[in-house]
N, C-alpha and C positions, 0 to 999 in steps of 0.2 A: 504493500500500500504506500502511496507516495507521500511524502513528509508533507506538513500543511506548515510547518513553524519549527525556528531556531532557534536555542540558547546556544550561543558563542560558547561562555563561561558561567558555571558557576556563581558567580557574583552577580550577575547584571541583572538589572531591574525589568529588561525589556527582554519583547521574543522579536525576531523577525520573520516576516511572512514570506514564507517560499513562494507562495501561489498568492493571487488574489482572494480576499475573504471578505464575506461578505457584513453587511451593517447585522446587527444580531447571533452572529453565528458564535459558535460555544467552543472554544478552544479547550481541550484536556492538559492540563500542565502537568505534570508531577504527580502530586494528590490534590489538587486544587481544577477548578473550571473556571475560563474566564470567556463572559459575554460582551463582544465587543459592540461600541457605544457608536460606531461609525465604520466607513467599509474603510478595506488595509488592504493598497494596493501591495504586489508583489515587489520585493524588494528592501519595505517599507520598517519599522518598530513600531510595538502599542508596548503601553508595561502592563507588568504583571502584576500590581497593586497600586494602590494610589500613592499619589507624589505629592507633597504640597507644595506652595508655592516657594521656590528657595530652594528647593531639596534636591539633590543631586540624579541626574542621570548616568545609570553605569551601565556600560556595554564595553565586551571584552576584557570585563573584569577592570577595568580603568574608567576615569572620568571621562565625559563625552559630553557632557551640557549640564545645566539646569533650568528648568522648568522655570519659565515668567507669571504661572498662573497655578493653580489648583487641577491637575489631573488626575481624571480616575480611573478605576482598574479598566482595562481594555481601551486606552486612549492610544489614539495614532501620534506621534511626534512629529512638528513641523514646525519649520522656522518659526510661527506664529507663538508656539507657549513653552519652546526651548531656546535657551541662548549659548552660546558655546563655550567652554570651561573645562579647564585640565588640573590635572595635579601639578603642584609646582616641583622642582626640582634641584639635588644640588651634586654632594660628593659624593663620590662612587662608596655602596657601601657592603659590606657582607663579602666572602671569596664567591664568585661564579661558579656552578659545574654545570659542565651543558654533558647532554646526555649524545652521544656519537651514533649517527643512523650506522645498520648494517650495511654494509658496502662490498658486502663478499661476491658480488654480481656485475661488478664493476673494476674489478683491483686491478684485475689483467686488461683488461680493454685498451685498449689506444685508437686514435682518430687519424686520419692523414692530412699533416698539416704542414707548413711551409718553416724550413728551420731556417732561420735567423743567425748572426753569426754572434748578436752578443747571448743567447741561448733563449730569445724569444721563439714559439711557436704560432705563424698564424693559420687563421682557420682560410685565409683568400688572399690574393696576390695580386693589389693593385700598383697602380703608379698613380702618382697624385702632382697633383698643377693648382697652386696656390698661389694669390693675391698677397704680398704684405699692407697693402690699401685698397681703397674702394675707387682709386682712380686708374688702378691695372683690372676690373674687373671687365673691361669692354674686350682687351686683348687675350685675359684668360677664355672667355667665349667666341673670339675668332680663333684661337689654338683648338678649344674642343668641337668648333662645326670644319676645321683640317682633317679632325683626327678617326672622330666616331665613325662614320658612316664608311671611311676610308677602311679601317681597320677591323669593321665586323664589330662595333660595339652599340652600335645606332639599338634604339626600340622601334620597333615598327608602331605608325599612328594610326591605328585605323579613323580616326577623325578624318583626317587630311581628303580621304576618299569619300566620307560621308559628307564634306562640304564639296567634292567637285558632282557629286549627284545631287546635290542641292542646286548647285548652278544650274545644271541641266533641267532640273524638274521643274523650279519656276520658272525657267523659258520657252519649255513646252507646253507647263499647265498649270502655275499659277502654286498658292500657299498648300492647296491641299493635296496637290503632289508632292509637295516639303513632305506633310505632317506622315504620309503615307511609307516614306522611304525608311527602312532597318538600318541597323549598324551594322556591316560583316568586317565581328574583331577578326585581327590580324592575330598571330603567335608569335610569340616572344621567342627569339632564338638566336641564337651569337655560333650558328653551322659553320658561318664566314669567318671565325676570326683570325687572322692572320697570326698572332702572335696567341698560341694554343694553350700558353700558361698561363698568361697573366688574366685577372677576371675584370679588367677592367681600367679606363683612366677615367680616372675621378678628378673633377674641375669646382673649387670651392670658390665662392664669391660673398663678399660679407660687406660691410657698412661702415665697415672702424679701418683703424692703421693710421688715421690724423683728425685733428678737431677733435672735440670731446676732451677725457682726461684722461692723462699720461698713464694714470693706473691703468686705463680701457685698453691702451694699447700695449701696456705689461701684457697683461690677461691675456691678449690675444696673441701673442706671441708664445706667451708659455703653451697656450690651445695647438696651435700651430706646429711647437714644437714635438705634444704628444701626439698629435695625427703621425707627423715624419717618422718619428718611434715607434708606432702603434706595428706591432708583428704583420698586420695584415698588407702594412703598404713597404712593397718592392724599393721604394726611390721618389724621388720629389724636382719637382722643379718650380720654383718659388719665382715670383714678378716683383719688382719694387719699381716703384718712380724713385726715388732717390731723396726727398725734403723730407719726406712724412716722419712720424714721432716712432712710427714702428719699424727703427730701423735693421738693415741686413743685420747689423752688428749684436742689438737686441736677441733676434732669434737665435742668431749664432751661439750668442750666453746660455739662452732658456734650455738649447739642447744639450750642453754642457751637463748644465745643471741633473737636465731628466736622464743622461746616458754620454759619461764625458769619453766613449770608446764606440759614440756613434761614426759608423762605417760607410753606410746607404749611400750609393749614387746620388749626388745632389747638385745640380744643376740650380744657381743665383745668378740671375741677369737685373743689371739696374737701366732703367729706360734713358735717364738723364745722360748714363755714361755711354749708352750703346747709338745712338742716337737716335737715325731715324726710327719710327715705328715701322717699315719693313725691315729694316736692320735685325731691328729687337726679337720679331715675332720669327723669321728664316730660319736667325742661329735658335731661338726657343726650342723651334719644331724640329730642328735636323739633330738637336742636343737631347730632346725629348725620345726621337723614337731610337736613339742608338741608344739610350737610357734604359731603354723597355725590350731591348732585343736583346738586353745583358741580363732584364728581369726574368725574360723566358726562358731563360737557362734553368728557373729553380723549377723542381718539382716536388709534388705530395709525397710525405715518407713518413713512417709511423709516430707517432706521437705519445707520450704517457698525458692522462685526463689532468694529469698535475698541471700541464702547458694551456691548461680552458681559465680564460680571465672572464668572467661574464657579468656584463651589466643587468640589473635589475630594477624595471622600468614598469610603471604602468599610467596610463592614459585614458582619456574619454570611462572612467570608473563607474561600477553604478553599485548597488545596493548588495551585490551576491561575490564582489572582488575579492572583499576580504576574507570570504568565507569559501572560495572555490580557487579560483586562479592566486592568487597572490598566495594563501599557504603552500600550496601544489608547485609555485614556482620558491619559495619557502625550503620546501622540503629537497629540493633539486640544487637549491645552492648547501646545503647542510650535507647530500654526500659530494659536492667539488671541495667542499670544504675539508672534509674530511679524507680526501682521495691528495689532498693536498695539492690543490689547486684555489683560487680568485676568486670573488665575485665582490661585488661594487654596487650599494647602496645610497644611493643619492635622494634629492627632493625632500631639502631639512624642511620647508615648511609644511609638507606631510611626515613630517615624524613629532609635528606639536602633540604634546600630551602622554609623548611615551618616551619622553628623550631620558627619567629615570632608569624606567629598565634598560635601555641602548649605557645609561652610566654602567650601571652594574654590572652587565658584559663585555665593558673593557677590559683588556688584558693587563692595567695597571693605570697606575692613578693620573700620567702625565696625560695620556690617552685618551681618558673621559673627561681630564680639566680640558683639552685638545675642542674637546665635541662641546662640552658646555658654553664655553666660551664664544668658538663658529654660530651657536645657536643662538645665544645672545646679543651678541653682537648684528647678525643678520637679522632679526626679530625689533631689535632697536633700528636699525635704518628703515625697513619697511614703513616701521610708526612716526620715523621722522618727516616720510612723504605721505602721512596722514593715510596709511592705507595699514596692515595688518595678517598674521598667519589665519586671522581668523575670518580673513574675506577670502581663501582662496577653493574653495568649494565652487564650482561653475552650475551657469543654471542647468545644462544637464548632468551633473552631480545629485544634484540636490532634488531635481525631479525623479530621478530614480536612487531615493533613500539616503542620500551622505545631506545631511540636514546640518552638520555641523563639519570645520575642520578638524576636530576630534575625532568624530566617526570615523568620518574620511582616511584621517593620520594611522588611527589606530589598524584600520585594516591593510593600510598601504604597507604599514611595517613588518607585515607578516612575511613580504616580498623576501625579507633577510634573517628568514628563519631560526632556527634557536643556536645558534654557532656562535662562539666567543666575536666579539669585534677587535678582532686583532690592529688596527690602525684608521685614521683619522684624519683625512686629507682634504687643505682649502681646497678650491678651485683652481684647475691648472696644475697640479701636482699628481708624481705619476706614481702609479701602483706599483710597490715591488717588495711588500709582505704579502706570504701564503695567509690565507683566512679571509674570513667577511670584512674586508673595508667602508668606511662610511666616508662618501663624499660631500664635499658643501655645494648644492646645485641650487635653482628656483625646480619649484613644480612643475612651471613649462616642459611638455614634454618635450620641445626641440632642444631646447635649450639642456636640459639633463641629457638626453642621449648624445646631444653631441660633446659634453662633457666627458661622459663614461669614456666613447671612442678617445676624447684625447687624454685619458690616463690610461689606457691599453686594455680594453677590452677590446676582447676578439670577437664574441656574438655578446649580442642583447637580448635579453628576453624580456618581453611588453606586453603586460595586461589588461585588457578592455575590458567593460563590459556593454558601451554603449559605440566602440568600434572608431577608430582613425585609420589614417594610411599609412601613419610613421615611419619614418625608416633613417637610414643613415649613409652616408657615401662608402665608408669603411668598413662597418660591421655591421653583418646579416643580423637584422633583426625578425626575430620570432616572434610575431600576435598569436597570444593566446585568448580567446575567451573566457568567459566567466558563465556563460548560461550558451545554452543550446541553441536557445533562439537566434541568437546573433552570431554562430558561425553559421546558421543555415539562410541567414537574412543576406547576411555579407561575405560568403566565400571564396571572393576573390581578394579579400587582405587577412583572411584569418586564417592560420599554418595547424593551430591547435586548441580543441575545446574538454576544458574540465566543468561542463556542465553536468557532466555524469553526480560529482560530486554533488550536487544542490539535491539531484532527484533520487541521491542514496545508493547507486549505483555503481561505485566504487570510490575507495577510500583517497583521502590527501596522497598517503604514500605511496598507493599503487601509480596516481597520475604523477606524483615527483618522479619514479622512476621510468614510465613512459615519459616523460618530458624530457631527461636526459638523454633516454635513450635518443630523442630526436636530436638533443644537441649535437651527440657525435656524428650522427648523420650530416648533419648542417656544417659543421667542424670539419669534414671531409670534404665537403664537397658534392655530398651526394645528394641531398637535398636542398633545392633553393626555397626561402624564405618567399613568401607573395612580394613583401616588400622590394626585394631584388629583383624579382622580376619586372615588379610593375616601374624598375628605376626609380626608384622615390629615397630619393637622396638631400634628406633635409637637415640644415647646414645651421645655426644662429650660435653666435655665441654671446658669452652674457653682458650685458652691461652691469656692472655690479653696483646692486641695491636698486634697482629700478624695475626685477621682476618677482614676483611669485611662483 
C-alpha cells in the first residue's frame, strides 16, 4: 500500500504528505489520528499537534520556523502562519563518529579515466579557451565558430530547419501553415570528430576581468585557474587585452598557488602585444589545434574510485528532495568517501540552520572555526544589501513545500551525507583532502556548479525536483530527480530518478549505490549525462556578496 505521509525524524512536529490529501481526511500516526483542517497538497507539512503562536516548528529533527499564529493539529504550513528560524550556532563540540557504509561492492572497481601527470584522474578530456576579460569575449567566439563545426564538435539544431519550413509555409499558406508544421529533432552525435580523444573545446565567456572590484577579479582568476587544473581539461588557451585588472601575471600566481608543478599545454596570447586582431586570432587557432592534437594522445586507463572528486548540487528543489534525491545522493558520497575519494558541498546559504551539526563533523577545531566564520561573514554581507539566507527559497521552492530556508537548508544538506567534513574551502580554493569538503558558494545553481568545476570536480551530481537544464562546460553533470513524475514529464535532462524512494519502493541505500554505480559509468565514458549532450555548458562566476 502506498505511503500517504512522512516523519523525517523523530523529533519533528510535522508529517509531510507524499500524495495529495484531502480537506477532512484522517491520517493514522503512531497511536494517534489526525483530521486535517484543510487539503495538503503533495509535497507539503501539516503538524501533528497544535503549535501556538511563538512555538517552534521542527522538521528533521532541527528548527525550521515558527508559527506567527495559533495552529492546530492537522494544519498545512505556509508562508502565511510560519516565519523562518534556526538554531543558533557556535564551537565545534563532542568527538564525531560517523558510522562507515559497507563498500565491499565497490573496493575493487575502477573507472577509465584520463591520468594527469600531477596524479589527477579525469572523468573527460577537454581543451579549454578562456577570456581573462569581457573584452576578449567576441574573439573567444570567433575561435569557437573556427573550430566546432570544423572539428566534429558542433550540436546539431534542429530549430534552424524548423524556421526555414516556416519561411516556406507562410509563403505558401499563411500563419496556419506555421502553427501546422512538427519539429524533426536532429541527434546528437560527435561520429565526425577529428581528434577521437578529446571530448571536446570548451569556450568560456564571462562579464568580469576589469571594472568592478579588484577582489572580483582575484576570484576570477583563482576560478580560472581551477578550470586549467581541473583533471578533466587537456590544456588551455587563455585571451587577455593587456590593461584589464585580471592580469596574465595574476592567473599565473593563482595556478601557482592551486598546483605550483602545473605542467598542461598552455597557450597566453595578449591582444595589445600581438597586434592586429587577425594576428591574434591565426596564431590562437594554429597554437590551439596543435594544443589539442598533443591532447589526443591521452587515453582512458583504469582508475581506483579514490581519483572520483564529485560535486554535490541541487536545483529547481521541491518538497520530496530532501527526502529522496539528496539522501540517495547523501548516501553515494559517504561510500566515495569512504572508498577514499572527494566530494564537495557547496550552497552555505542552504546549509542555514544546520551549520551546528556540519561544526561537529569537522575533523578539528580550526576547520569548523574555518566554516563558522565563511558563514558568518557571508550571512553579514547579504544583510548588509538589505537582503538575507532567509529570502532564498524561490517561488517554485516554496510552491512545492520549502516554505522556509530552513526546510529548504535542512534537506539540501542531506546532499553531504553522514561523513566527517574533512576541510573547508572559501571560494576559489582547490580540493586536495580525501573526505567530504565544504565549499563557500551562493545557492545559484550556476554559480555553485561552476564553483565545484573550479576546485576539481570531475562529475556533479544535481538534484531537482521541479527540473533545470544545468550543466557545466567541464564536468558531466548528473540530474537526478526527486519524484517520478518529473523524470517522466522531463526526460530529456533527467539521467536519474529516486522517486522509487517516496513511493517505498526501494530504500536510500539501494538508490546511493545505483547512483554510483552510474557515476562510474559517467566516469568512463560510457555514459553521457542529458546535460552533455544537450551542450549546456553554463559558465557564471561569483561576484562576491551580491548572490544567494
Amino acid at each position: 500500500m502506498l505511503r500517504k505521509t512522512i516523519k523525517i525524524h523523530p523529533a519533528d512536529n510535522v508529517l509531510v504528505a507524499l500524495v495529495n490529501l484531502e480537506n477532512g481526511e484522517t491520517i493514522h500516526h503512531e497511536d494517534s489520528t489526525i483530521t486535517l483542517i484543510q487539503e495538503v497538497p503533495a509535497k507539503h507539512k501539516f503538524t501533528i499537534q497544535p503549535v501556538k503562536q511563538g512555538e517552534e516548528i521542527i522538521m528533521y529533527g532541527i528548527i525550521v520556523g515558527k508559527a506567527l499564529e495559533n495552529l492546530s493539529k492537522g494544519s498545512v504550513i505556509t508562508t502565511e502562519n510560519i516565519k523562518h528560524a534556526t538554531n543558533s550556532f557556535g564551537r565545534k563540540t563532542g568527538v564525531f563518529n560517523s558510522i562507515k557504509p559497507d563498500i565491499s561492492k565497490f573496493e575493487k572497481r575502477k573507472f577509465q579515466g584520463f591520468h594527469r601527470d600531477d596524479g589527477q584522474v579525469g572523468t573527460a578530456n577537454y581543451w579549454l579557451v578562456i577570456p581573462l576579460v569581457f573584452c576578449e569575449n567576441r574573439n573567444v567566439e570567433i575561435i569557437k565558430q573556427a573550430f566546432l563545426e570544423e572539428l566534429g564538435f558542433s550540436k546539431p539544431n534542429p530549430f534552424k530547419n524548423l524556421v526555414k519550413q516556416m519561411k516556406k509555409a507562410l509563403t505558401l499558406g499563411g500563419p496556419s501553415e506555421v502553427e501546422a508544421l512538427s519539429l524533426d529533432e536532429a541527434k546528437n552525435t560527435t561520429e565526425n570528430r577529428f581528434f577521437e580523444n578529446i571530448d571536446g573545446i570548451k569556450f568560456l565567456t564571462h562579464q568580469g576581468g576589469c571594472g568592478g572590484t579588484r577582489q572580483d577579479s582575484e576570484m576570477l582568476c583563482s576560478l580560472l585557474a581551477g578550470y586549467l587544473n581541473n583533471p578533466n581539461v587537456a590544456g588551455g588557451t587563455v585571451l587577455s587585452l593587456g590593461c584589464q585588472n585580471a592580469q596574465i601575471s595574476l592567473l599565473e600566481e593563482k595556478l601557482k598557488v592551486i598546483n605550483k608543478n602545473f605542467s598542461k599545454p598552455l597557450i597566453v596570447l595578449e591582444q595589445q602585444q600581438e597586434g592586429t586582431e587577425i594576428a591574434l586570432l591565426t596564431k590562437a587557432i594554429k597554437a590551439t589545434f596543435v594544443g589539442m592534437a598533443e591532447a589526443n594522445s591521452q587515453e582512458r586507463k583504469p582508475a581506483p574510485l579514490s581519483k572520483l572528486c564529485i560535486g554535490l548540487e541541487c536545483g529547481g528543489s521541491d518538497g520530496f528532495s530532501g527526502i529522496s534525491a539528496n539522501p540517495s545522493v547523501g548516501h553515494a558520497s559517504d561510500l566515495i568517501v569512504a572508498l577514499g575519494g572527494k566530494t564537495i558541498l557547496s550552497e552555505f546559504p542552504e546549509l542555514c540552520g544546520v551549520e551546528q551539526e556540519l561544526i561537529n563533523r569537522c575533523v578539528d577545531e580550526n576547520t569548523a572555526e574555518k566554516f563558522a566564520q565563511l558563514m558568518k561573514a557571508y550571512s553579514a554581507s547579504a544583510a548588509a544589501v538589505g537582503s538575507g539566507f532567509d529570502m532564498n527559497p524561490s517561488p517554485g521552492n516554496i510552491k512545492d513545500g520549502l516554505i522556509t530556508d530552513a526546510i529548504k537548508s535542512a534537506g539540501a544538506a542531506k546532499k553531504g551525507g553522514t561523513s566527517p567534513v574533512s576541510d573547508v574551502l572559501d571560494y576559489g580554493e582547490y580540493v586536495n583532502k580525501a573526505g567530504l569538503n565544504l565549499l563557500c558558494t551562493p545557492g545559484n545553481d550556476v554559480e555553485s556548479t561552476t564553483a565545484m568545476a573550479g576546485s576539481g570536480a570531475n562529475v556533479i551530481l544535481f538534484t531537482t525536483g521541479l527540473g533545470t537544464p544545468t550543466g557545466n562546460p567541464i564536468a558531466p553533470v548528473v540530474k537526478i530527480s526527486s519524484n517520478t513524475t518529473l523524470s517522466q514529464r522531463m526526460p530529456d535532462i533527467i539521467d536519474f530518478n529516486t522517486g522509487e524512494i517516496i513511493t517505498g519502493e526501494k530504500t536510500i541505500e539501494e538508490m546511493g549505490e545505483e547512483l554510483l554505480e552510474m557515476i562510474i559509468k559517467v566516469a568512463s565514458g560510457e555514459v553521457v549525462p542529458k546535460a552533455v549532450a544537450l551542450g549546456q555548458d553554463d559558465f557564471i562566476p561569483w561576484k562576491r556578496g551580491v548572490s544567494l
